[in-house]
C-alpha positions in Angstrom: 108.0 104.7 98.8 108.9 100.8 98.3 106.3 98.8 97.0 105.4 95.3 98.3 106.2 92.2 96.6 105.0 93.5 93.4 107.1 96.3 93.4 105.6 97.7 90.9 103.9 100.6 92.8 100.3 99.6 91.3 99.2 98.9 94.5 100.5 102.1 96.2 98.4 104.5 93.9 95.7 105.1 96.4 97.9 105.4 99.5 100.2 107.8 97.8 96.6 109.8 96.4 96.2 109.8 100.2 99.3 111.2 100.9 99.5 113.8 98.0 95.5 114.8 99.0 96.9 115.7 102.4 99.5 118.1 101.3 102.7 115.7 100.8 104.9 114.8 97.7 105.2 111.0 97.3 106.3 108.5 95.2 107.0 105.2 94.1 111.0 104.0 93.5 109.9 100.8 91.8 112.0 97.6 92.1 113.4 96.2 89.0 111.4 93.1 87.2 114.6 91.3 86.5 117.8 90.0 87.6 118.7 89.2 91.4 116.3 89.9 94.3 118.1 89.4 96.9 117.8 92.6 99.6 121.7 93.3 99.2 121.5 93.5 95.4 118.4 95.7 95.5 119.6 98.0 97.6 122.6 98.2 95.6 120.0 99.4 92.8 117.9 101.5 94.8 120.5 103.6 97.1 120.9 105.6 93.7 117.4 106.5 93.3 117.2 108.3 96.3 116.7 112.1 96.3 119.6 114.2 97.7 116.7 116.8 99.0 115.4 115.9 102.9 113.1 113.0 102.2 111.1 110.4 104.2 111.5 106.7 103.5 108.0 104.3 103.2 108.6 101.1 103.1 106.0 98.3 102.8 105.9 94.6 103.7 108.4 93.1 101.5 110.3 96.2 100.9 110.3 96.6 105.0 114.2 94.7 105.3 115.4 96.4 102.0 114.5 99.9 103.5 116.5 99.2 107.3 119.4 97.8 104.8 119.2 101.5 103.1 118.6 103.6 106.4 121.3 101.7 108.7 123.7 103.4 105.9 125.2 106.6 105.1 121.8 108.4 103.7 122.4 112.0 104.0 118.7 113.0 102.7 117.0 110.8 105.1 114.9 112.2 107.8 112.4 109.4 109.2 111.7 105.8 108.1 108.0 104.5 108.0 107.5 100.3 107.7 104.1 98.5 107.1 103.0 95.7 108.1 107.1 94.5 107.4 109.5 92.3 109.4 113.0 92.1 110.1 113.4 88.4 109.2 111.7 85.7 107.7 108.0 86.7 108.2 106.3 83.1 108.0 107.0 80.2 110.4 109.5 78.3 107.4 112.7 77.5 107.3 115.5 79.6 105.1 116.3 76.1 103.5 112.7 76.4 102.5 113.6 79.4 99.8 115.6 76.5 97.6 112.7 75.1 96.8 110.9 78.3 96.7 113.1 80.0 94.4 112.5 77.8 91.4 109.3 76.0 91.5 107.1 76.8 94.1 103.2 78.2 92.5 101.7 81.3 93.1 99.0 80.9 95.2 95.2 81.5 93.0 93.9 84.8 93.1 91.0 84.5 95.4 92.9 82.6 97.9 96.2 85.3 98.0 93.1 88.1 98.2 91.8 85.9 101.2 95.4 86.1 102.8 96.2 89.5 102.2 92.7 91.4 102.5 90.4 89.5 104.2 86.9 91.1 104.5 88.2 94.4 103.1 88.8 92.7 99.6 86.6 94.0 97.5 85.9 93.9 93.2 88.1 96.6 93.0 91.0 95.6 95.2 91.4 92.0 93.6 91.5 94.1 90.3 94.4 95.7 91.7 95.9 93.1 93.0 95.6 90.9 89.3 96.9 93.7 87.2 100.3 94.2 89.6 101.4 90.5 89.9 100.6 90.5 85.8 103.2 92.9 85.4 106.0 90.9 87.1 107.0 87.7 85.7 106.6 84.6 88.1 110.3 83.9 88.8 110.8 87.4 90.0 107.8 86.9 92.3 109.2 84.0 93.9 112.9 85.2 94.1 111.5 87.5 96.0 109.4 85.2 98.3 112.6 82.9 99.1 114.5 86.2 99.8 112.0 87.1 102.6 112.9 83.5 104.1 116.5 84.5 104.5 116.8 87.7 105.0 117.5 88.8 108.8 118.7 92.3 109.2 117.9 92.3 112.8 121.3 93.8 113.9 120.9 96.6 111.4 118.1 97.7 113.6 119.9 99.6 116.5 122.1 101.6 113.2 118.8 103.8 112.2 119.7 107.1 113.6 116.3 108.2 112.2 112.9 108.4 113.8 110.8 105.7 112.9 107.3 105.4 112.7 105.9 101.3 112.4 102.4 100.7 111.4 100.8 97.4 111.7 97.9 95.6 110.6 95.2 94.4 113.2 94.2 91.5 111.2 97.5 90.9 109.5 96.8 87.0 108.3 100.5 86.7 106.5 103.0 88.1 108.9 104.0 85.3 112.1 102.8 87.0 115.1 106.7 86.5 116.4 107.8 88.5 113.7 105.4 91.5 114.8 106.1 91.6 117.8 109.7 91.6 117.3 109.7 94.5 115.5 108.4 96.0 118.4 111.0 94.7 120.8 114.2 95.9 118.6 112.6 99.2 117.9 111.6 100.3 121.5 112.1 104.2 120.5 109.4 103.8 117.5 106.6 104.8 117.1 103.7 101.9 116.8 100.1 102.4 115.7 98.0 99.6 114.9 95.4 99.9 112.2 92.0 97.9 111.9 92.9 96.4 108.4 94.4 93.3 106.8 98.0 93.3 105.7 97.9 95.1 102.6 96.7 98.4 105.0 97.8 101.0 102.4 95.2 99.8 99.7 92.3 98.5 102.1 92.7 101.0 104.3 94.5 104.0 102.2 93.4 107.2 103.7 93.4 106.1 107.4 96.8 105.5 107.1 98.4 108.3 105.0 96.3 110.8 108.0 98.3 108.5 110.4 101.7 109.0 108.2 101.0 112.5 107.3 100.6 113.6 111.0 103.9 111.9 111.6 105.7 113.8 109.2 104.8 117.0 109.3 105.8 116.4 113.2 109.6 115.9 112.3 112.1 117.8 114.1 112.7 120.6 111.5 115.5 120.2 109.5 118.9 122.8 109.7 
């Protein structure tokens, strides 16, 4: 799995206890806490990671463009490709001349509001814990060179090169993600599979077990492998 924009893997631990309750190995390739985070460098990083053995890719909301940059490649190992609540470019109705001034100075939103954005009414003690301790562990500059990337990354033509199948889960009451952005997903991967969720756009912590059952039952329906 890819984290979010933490990508730390904090916030995965109780989608991946899901996943692992359920009968499936899974876990977290985190991203690195410094240097460039731009999509092409990290895949650069993360293409060695991956395991040689027949795996499944997860890929979650910021991590969604990095993971069609890694499966439109040459990855032997890879048998499906799952995004959440993810995009294909820029997932908020700014500009990419916008991430200039993002990249350097722009504040992280206070706690309670980013909860309010990314939880809605399923934020609870516990997930605004959660969501405190990841973004502690990554220093602010990496957060928001990671929040300009999302404004110009578009890896829309690397779409059709996923020879995979691909399952897309999306949020019902996803309050960061443009609309457009959603439903263009949906138009460039017409041979997906989509399932919306009732849940906010973090889905695999507010709603962690609901969606592993959905992911699970996905996998374990892969065409067997030779």
């Amino acid at each position: 799995m890819l984290p979010g924009l933490d990508g730390t893997g904090r916030l995965s631990v109780p989608f991946l206890g899901a996943l692992r309750a359920g009968g499936l190995d899974a876990r977290v390739l985190a991203l690195p806490s410094a240097g460039a985070q731009d999509y092409r460098t990290l895949a650069e990083v993360v293409r060695p990671q991956l395991p040689a053995q027949p795996f499944v890719l997860v890929a979650e909301s910021f991590a969604g463009p990095l993971a069609v940059e890694l499966a439109a490649g040459l990855l032997p190992g890879l048998r499906g490709l799952v995004l959440c609540t993810t995009f294909a470019q820029r997932p908020v109705p700014l500009p990419p001349s916008a991430a200039m001034a993002l990249a350097p100075a722009w504040p992280m939103p206070p706690l309670p509001l980013l909860a309010r954005l990314l939880l809605g009414r399923w934020r609870t003690g516990e997930h605004m814990s959660m969501l405190r301790d990841a973004l502690a562990q990554v220093p602010a500059t990496t957060l928001r060179q990671r929040a300009a990337a999302t404004l110009q990354v578009d890896v829309r033509a690397l779409l059709p090169q996923i020879a995979v199948p691909t399952l897309c889960l999306q949020a019902g009451h996803d309050h960061l993600l443009w609309p457009p952005s959603v439903a263009e997903l949906q138009t460039l991967l017409p041979d997906a599979r989509h399932v919306v969720l009732e849940g906010p756009h973090l889905l695999l912590q507010a709603c962690a077990e609901p969606a592993a059952a959905v992911v699970a039952g996905w996998v374990r329906a892969l065409p067997a492998t030779g």
